[in-house]
PDB file of N, H, CA, C and O in Angstrom:
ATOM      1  N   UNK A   1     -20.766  -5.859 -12.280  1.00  0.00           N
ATOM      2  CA  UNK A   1     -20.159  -5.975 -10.970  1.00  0.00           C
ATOM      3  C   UNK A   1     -18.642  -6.012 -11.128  1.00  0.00           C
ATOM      4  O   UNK A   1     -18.165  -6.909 -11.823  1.00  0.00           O
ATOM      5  N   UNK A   2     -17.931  -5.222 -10.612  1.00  0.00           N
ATOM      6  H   UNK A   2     -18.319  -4.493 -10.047  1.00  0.00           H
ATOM      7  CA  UNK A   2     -16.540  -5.182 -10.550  1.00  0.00           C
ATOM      8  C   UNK A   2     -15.795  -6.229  -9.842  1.00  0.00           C
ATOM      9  O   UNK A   2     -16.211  -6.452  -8.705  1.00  0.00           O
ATOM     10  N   UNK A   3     -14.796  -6.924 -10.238  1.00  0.00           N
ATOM     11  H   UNK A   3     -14.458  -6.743 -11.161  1.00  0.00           H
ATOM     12  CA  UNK A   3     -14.318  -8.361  -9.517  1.00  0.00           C
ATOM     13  C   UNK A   3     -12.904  -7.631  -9.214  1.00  0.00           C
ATOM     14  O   UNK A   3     -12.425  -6.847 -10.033  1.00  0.00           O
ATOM     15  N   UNK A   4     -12.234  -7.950  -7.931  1.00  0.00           N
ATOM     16  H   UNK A   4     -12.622  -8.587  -7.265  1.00  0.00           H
ATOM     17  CA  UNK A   4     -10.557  -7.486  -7.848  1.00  0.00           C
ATOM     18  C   UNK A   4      -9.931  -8.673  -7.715  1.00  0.00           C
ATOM     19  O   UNK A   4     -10.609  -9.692  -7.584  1.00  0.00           O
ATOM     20  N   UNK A   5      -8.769  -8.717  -7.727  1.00  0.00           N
ATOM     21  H   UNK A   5      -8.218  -7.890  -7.834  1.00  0.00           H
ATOM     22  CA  UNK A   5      -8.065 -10.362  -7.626  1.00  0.00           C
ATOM     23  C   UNK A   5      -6.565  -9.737  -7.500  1.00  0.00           C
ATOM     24  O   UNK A   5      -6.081  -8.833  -8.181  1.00  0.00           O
ATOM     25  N   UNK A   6      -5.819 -10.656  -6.172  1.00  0.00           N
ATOM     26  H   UNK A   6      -6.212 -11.390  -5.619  1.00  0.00           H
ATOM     27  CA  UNK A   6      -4.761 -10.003  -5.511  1.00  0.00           C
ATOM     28  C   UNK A   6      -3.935 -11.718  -5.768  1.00  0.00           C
ATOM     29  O   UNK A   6      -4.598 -12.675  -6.169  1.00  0.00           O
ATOM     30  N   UNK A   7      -2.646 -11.807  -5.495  1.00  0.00           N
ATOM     31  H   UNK A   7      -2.108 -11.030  -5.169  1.00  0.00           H
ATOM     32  CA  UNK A   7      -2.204 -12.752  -5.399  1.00  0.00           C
ATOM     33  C   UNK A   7      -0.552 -12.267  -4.524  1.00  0.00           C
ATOM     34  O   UNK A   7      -0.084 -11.141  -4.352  1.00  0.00           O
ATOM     35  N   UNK A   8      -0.093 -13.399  -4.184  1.00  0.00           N
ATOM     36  H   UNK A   8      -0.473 -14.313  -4.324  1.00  0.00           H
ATOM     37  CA  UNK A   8       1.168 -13.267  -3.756  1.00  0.00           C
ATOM     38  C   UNK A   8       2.338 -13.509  -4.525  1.00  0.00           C
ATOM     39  O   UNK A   8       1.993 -14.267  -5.432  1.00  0.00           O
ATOM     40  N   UNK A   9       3.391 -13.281  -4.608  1.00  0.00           N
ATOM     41  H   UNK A   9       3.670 -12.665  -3.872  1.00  0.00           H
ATOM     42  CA  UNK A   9       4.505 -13.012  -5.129  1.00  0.00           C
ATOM     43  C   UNK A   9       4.736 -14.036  -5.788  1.00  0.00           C
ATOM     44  O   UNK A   9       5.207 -13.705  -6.876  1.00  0.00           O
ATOM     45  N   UNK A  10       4.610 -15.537  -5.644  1.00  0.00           N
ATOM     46  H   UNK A  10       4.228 -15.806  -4.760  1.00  0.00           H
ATOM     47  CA  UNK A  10       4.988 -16.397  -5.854  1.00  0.00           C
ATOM     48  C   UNK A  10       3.496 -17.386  -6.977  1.00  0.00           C
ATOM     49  O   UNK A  10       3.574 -18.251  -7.850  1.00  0.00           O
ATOM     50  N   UNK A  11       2.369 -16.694  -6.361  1.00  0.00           N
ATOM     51  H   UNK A  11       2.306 -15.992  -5.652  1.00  0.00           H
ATOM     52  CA  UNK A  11       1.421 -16.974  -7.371  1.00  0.00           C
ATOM     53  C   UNK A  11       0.449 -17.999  -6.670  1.00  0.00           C
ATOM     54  O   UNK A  11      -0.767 -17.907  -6.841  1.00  0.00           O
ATOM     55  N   UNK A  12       0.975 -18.914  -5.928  1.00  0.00           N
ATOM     56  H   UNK A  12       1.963 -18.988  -5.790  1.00  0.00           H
ATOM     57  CA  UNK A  12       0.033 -20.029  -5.379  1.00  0.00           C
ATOM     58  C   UNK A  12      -0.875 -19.601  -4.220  1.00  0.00           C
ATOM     59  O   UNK A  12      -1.617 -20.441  -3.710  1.00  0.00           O
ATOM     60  N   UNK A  13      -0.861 -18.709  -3.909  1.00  0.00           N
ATOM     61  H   UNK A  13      -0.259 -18.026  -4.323  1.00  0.00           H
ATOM     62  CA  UNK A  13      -2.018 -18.233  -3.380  1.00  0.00           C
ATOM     63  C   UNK A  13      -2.918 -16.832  -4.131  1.00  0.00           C
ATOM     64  O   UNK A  13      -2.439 -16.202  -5.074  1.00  0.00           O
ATOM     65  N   UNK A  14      -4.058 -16.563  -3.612  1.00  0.00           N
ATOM     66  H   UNK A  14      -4.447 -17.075  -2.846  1.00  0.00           H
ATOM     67  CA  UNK A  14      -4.884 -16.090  -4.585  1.00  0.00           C
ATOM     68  C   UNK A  14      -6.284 -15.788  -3.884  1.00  0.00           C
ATOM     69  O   UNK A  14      -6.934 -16.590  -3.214  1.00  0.00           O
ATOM     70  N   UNK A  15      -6.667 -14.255  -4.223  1.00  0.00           N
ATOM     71  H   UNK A  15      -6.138 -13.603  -4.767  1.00  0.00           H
ATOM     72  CA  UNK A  15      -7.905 -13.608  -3.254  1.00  0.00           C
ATOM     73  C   UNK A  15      -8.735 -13.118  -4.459  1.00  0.00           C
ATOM     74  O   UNK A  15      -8.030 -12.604  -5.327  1.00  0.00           O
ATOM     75  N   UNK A  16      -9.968 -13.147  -4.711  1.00  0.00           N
ATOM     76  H   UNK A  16     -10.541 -13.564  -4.005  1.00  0.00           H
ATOM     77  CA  UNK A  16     -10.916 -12.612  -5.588  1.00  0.00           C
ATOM     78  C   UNK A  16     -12.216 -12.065  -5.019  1.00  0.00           C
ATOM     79  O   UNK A  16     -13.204 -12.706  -4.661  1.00  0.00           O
ATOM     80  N   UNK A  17     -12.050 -10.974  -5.010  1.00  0.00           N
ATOM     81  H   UNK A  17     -11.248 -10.454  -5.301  1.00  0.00           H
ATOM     82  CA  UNK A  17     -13.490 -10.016  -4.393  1.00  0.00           C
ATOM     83  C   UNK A  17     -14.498  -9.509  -5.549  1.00  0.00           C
ATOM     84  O   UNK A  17     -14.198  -9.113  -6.676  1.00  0.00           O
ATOM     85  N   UNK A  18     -15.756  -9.627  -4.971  1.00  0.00           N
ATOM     86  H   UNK A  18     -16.000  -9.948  -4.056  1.00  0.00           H
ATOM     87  CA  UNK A  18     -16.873  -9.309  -6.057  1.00  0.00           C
ATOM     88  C   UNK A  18     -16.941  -7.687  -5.320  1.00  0.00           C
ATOM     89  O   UNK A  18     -16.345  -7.187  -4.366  1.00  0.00           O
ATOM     90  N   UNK A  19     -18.157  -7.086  -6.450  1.00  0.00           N
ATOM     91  H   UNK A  19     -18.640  -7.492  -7.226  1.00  0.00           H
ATOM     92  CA  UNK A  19     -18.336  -6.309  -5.504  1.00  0.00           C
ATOM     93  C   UNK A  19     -18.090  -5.219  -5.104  1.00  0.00           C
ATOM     94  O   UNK A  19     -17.201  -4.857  -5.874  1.00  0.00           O
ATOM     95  N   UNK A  20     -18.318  -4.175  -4.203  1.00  0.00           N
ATOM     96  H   UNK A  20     -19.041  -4.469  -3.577  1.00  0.00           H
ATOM     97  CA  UNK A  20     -18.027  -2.663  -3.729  1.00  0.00           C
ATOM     98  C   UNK A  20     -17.386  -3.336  -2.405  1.00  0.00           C
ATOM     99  O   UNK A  20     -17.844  -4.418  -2.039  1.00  0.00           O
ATOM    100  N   UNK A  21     -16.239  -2.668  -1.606  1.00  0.00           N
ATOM    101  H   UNK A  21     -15.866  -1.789  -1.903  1.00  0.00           H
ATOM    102  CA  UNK A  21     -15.483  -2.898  -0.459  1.00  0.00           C
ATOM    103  C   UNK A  21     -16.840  -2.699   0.696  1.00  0.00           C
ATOM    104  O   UNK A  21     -17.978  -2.327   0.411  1.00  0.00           O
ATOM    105  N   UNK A  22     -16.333  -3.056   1.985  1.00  0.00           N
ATOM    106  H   UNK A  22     -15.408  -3.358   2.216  1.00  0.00           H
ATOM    107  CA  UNK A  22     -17.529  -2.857   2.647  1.00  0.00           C
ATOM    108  C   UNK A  22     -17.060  -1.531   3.703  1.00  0.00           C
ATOM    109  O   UNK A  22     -17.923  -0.829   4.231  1.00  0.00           O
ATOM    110  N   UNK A  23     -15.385  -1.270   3.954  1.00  0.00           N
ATOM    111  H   UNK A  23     -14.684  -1.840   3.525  1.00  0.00           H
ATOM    112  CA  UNK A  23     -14.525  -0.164   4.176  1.00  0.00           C
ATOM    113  C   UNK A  23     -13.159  -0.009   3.665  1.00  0.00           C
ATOM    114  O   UNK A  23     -12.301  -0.889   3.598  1.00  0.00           O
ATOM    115  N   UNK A  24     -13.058   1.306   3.288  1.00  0.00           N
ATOM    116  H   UNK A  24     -13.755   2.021   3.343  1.00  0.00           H
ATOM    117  CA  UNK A  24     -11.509   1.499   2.987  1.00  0.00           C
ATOM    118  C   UNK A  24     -10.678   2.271   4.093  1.00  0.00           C
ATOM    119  O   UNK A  24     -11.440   2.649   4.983  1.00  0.00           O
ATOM    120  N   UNK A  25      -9.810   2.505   4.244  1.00  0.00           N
ATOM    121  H   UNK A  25      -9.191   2.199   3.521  1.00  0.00           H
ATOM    122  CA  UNK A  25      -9.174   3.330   5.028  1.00  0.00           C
ATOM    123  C   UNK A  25      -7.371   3.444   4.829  1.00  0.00           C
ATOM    124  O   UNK A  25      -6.798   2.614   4.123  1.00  0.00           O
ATOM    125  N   UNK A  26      -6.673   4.449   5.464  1.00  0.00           N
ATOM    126  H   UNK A  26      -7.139   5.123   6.038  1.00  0.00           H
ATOM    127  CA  UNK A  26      -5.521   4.311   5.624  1.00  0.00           C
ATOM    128  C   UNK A  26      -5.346   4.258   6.863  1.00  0.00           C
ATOM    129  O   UNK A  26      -6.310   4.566   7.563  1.00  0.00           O
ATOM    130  N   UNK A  27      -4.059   3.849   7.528  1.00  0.00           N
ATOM    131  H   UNK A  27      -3.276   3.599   6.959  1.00  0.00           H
ATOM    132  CA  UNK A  27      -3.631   3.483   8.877  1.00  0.00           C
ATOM    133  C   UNK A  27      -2.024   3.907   9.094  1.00  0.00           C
ATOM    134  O   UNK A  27      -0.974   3.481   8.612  1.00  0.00           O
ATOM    135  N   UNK A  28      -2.262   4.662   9.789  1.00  0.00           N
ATOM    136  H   UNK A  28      -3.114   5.007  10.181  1.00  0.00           H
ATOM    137  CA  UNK A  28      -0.163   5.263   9.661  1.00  0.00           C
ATOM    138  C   UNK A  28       0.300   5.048  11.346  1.00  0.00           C
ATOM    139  O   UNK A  28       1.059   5.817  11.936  1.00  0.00           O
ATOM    140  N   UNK A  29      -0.324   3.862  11.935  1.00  0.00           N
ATOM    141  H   UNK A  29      -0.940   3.237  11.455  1.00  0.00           H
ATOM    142  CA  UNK A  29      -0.435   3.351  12.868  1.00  0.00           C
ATOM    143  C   UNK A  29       1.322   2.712  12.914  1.00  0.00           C
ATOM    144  O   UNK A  29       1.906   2.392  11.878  1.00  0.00           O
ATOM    145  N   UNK A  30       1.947   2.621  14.265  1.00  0.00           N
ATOM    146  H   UNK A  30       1.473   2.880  15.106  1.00  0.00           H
ATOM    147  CA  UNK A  30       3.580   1.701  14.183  1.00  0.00           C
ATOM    148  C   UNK A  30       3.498   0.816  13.756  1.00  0.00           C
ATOM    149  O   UNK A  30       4.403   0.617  12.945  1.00  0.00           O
ATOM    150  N   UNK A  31       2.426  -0.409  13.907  1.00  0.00           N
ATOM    151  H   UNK A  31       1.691  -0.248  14.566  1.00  0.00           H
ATOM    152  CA  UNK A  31       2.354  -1.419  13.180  1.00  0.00           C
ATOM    153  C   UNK A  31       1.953  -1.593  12.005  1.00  0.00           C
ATOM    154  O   UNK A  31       2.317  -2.695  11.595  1.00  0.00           O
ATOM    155  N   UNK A  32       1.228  -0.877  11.088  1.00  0.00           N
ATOM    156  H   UNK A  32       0.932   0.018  11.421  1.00  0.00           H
ATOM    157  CA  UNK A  32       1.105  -1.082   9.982  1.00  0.00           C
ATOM    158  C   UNK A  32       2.289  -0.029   8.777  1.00  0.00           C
ATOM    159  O   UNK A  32       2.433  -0.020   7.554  1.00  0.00           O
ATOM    160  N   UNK A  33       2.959   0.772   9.968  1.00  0.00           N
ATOM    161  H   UNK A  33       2.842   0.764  10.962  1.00  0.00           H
ATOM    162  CA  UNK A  33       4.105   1.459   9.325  1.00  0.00           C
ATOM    163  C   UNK A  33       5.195  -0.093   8.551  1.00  0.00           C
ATOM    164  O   UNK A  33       5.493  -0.594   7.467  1.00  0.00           O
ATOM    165  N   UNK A  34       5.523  -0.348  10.752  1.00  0.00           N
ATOM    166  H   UNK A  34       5.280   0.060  11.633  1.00  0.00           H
ATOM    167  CA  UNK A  34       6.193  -1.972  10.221  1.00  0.00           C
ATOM    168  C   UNK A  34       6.099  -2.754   9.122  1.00  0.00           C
ATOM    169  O   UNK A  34       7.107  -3.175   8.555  1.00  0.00           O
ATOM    170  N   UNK A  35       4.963  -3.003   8.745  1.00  0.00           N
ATOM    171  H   UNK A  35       4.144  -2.660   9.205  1.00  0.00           H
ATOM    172  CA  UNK A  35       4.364  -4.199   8.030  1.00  0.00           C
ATOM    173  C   UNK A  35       4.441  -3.527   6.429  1.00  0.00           C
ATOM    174  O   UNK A  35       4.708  -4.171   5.414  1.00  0.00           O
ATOM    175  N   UNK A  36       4.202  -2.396   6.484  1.00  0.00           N
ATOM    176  H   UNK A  36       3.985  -1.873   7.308  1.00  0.00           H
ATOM    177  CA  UNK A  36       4.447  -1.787   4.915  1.00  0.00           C
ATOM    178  C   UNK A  36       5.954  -1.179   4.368  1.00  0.00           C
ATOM    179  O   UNK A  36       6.343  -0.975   3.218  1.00  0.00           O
ATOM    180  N   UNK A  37       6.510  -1.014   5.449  1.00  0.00           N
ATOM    181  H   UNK A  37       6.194  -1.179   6.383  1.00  0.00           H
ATOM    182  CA  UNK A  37       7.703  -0.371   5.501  1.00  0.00           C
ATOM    183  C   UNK A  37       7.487   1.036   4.705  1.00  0.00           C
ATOM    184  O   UNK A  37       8.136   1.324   3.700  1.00  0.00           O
ATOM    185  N   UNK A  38       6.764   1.644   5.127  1.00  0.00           N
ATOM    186  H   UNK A  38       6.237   1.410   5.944  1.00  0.00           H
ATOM    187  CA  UNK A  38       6.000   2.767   4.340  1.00  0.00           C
ATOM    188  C   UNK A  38       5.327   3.401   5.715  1.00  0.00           C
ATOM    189  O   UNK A  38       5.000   2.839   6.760  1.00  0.00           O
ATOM    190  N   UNK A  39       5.223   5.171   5.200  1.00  0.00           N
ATOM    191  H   UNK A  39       5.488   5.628   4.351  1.00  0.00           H
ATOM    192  CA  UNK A  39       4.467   5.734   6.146  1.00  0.00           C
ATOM    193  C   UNK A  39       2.787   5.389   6.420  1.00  0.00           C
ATOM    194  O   UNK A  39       2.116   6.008   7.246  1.00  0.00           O
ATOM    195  N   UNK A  40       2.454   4.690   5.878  1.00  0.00           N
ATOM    196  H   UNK A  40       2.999   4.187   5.207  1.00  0.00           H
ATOM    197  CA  UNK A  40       1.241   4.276   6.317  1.00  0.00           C
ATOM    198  C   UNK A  40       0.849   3.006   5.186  1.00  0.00           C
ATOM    199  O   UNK A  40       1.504   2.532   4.257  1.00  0.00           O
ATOM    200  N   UNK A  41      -0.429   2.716   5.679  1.00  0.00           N
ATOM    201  H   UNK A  41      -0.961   3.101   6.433  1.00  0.00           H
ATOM    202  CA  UNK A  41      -0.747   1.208   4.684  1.00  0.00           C
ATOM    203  C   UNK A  41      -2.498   1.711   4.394  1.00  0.00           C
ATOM    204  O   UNK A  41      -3.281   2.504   4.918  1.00  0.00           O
ATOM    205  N   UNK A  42      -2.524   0.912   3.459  1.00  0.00           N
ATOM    206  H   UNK A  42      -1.889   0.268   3.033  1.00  0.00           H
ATOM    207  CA  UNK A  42      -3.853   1.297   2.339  1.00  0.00           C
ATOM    208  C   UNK A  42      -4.871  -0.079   2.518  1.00  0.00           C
ATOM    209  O   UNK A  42      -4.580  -1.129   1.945  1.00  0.00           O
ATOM    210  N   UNK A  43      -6.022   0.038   3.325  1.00  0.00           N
ATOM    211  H   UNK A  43      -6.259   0.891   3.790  1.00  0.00           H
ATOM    212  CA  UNK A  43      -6.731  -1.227   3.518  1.00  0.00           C
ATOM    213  C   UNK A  43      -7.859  -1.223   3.059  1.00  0.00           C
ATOM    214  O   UNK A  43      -8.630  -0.282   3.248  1.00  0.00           O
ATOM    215  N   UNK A  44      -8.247  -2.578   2.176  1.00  0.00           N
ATOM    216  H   UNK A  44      -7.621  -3.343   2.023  1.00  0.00           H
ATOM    217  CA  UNK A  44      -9.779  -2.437   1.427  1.00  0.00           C
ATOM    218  C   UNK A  44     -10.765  -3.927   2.344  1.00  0.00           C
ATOM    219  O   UNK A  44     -10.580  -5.142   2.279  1.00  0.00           O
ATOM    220  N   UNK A  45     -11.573  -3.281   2.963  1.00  0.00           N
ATOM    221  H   UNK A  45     -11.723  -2.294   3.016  1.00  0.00           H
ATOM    222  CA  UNK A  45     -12.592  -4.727   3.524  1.00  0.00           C
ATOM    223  C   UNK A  45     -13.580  -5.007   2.886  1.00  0.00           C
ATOM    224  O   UNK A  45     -14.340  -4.096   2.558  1.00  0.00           O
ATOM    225  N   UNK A  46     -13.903  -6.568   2.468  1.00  0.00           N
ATOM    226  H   UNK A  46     -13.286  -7.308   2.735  1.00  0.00           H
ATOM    227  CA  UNK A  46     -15.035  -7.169   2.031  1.00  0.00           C
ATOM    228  C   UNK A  46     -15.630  -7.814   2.760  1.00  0.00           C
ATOM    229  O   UNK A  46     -15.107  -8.402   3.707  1.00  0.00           O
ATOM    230  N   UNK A  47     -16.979  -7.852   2.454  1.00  0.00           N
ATOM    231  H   UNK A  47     -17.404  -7.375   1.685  1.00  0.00           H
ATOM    232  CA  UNK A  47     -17.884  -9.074   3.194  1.00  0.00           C
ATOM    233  C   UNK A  47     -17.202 -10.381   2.724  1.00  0.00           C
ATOM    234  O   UNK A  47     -16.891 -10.719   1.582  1.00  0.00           O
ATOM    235  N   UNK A  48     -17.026 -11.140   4.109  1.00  0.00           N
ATOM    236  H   UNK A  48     -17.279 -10.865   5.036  1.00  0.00           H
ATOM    237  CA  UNK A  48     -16.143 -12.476   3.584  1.00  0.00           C
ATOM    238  C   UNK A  48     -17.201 -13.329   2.542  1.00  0.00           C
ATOM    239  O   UNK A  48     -16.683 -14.140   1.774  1.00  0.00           O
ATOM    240  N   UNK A  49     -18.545 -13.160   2.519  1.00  0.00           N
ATOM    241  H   UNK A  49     -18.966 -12.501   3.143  1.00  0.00           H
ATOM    242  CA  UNK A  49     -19.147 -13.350   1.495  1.00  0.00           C
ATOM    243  C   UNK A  49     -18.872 -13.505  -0.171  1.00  0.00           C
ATOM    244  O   UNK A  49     -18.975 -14.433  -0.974  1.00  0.00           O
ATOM    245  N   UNK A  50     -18.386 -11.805  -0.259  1.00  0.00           N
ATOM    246  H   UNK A  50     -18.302 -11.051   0.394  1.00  0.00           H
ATOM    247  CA  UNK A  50     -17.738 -11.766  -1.607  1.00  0.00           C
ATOM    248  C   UNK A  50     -16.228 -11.676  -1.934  1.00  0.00           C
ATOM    249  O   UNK A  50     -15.602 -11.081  -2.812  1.00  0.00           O
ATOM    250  N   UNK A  51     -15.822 -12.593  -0.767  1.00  0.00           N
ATOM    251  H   UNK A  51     -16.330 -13.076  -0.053  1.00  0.00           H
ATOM    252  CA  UNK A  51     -14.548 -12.975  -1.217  1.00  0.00           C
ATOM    253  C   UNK A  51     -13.863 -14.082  -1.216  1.00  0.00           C
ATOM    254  O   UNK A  51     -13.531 -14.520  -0.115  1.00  0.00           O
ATOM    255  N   UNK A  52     -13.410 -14.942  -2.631  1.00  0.00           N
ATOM    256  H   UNK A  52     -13.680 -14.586  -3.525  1.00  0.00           H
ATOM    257  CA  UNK A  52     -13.139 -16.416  -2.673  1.00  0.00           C
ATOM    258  C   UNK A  52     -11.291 -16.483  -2.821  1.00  0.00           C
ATOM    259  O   UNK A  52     -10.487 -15.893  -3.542  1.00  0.00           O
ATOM    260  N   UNK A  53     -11.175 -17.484  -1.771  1.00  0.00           N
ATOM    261  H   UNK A  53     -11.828 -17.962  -1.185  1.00  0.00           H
ATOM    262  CA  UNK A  53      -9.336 -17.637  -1.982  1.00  0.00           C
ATOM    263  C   UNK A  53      -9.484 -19.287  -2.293  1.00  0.00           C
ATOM    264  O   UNK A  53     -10.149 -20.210  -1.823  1.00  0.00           O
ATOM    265  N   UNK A  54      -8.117 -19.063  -3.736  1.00  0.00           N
ATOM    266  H   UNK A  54      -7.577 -18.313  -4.117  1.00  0.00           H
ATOM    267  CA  UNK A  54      -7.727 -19.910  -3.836  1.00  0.00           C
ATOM    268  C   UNK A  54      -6.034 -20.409  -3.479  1.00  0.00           C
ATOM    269  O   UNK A  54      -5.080 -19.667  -3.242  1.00  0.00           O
ATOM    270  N   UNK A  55      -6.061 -21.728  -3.533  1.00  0.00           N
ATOM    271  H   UNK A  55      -6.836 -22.330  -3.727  1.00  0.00           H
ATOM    272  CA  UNK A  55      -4.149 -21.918  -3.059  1.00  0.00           C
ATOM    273  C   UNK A  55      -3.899 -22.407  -1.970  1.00  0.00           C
ATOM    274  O   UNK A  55      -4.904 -22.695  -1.321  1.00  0.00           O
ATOM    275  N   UNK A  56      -2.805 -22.651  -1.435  1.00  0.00           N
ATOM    276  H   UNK A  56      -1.988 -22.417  -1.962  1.00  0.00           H
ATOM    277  CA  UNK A  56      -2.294 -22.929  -0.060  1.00  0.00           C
ATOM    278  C   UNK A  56      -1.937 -21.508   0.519  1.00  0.00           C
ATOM    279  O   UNK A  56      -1.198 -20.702  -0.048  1.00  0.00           O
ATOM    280  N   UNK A  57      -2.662 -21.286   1.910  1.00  0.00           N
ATOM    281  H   UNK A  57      -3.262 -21.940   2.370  1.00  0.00           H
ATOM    282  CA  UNK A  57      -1.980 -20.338   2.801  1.00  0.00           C
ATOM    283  C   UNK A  57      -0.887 -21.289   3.473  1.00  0.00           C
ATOM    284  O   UNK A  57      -1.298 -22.349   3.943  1.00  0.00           O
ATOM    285  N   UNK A  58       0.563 -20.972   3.558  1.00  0.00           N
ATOM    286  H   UNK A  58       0.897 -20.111   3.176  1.00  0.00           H
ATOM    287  CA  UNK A  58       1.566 -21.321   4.671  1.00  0.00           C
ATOM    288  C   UNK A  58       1.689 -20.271   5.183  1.00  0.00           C
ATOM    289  O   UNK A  58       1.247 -19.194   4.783  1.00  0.00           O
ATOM    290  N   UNK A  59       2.793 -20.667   6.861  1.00  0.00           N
ATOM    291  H   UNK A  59       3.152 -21.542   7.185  1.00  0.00           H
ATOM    292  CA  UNK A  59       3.015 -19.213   7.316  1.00  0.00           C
ATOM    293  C   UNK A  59       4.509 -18.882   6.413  1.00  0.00           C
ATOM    294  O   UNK A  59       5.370 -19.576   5.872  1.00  0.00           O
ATOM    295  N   UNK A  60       4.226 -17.226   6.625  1.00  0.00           N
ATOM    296  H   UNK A  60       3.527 -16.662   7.065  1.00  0.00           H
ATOM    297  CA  UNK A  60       5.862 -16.494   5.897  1.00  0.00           C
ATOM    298  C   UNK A  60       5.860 -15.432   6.944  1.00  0.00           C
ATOM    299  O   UNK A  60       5.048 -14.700   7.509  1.00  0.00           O
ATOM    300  N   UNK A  61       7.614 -15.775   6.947  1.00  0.00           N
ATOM    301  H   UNK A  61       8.274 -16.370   6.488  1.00  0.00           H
ATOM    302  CA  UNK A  61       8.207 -15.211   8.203  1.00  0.00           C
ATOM    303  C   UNK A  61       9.260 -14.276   7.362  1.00  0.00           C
ATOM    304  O   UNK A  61      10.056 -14.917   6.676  1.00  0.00           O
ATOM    305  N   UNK A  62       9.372 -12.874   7.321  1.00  0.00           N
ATOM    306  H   UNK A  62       8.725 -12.352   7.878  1.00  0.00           H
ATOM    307  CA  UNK A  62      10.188 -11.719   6.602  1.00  0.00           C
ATOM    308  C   UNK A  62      11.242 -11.413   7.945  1.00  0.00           C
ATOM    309  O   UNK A  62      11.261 -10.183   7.999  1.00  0.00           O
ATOM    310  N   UNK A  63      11.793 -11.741   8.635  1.00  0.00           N
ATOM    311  H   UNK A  63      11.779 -12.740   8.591  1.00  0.00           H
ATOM    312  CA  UNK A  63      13.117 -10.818   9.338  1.00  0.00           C
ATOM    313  C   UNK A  63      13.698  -9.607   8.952  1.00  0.00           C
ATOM    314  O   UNK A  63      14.175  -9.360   7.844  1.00  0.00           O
ATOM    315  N   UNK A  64      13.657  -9.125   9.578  1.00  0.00           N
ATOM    316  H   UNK A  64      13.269  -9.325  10.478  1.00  0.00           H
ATOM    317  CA  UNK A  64      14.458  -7.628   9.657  1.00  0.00           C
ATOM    318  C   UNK A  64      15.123  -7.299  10.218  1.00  0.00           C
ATOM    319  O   UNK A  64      15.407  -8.107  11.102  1.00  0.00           O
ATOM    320  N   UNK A  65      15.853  -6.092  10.262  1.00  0.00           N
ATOM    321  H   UNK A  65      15.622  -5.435   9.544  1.00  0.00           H
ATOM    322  CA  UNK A  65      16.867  -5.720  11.435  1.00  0.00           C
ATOM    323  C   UNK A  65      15.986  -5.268  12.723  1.00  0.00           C
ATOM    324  O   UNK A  65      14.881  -4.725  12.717  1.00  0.00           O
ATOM    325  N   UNK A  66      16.694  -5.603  13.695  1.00  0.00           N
ATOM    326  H   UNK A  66      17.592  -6.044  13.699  1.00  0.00           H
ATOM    327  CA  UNK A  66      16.393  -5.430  15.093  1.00  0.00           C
ATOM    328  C   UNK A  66      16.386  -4.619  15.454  1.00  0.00           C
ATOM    329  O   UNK A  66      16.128  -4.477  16.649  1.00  0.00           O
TER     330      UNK A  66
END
């Protein structure tokens, strides 16, 4: 079984998926342009089943120009 494991920049948070995705897709949607700062964004879904987080989620707030 293939395991993936993502983390954030800083390390204290932390995502581990078992497993085959349950969808992939791309999205070149305005908002996910925004959010990637890229012509489109790359999304993998799991059954929340096979997926364990560890860490503190806080919120993070990125500003940009207006």
């Amino acid at each position: 079984m293939v395991t993936r494991r993502a983390e954030c920049s800083c390390g204290q948070l932390s995502a581990t998926c078992s497993g085959e995705p349950v969808r992939i897709s791309v999205c070149h949607c305005l908002d996910c342009k925004r959010r990637t700062g890229s012509a489109f964004s790359y999304n993998v879904r799991f059954a929340e089943a096979d997926v364990s987080i560890e860490g503190r989620a806080l919120q993070f707030t990125r500003v940009g120009e207006l």
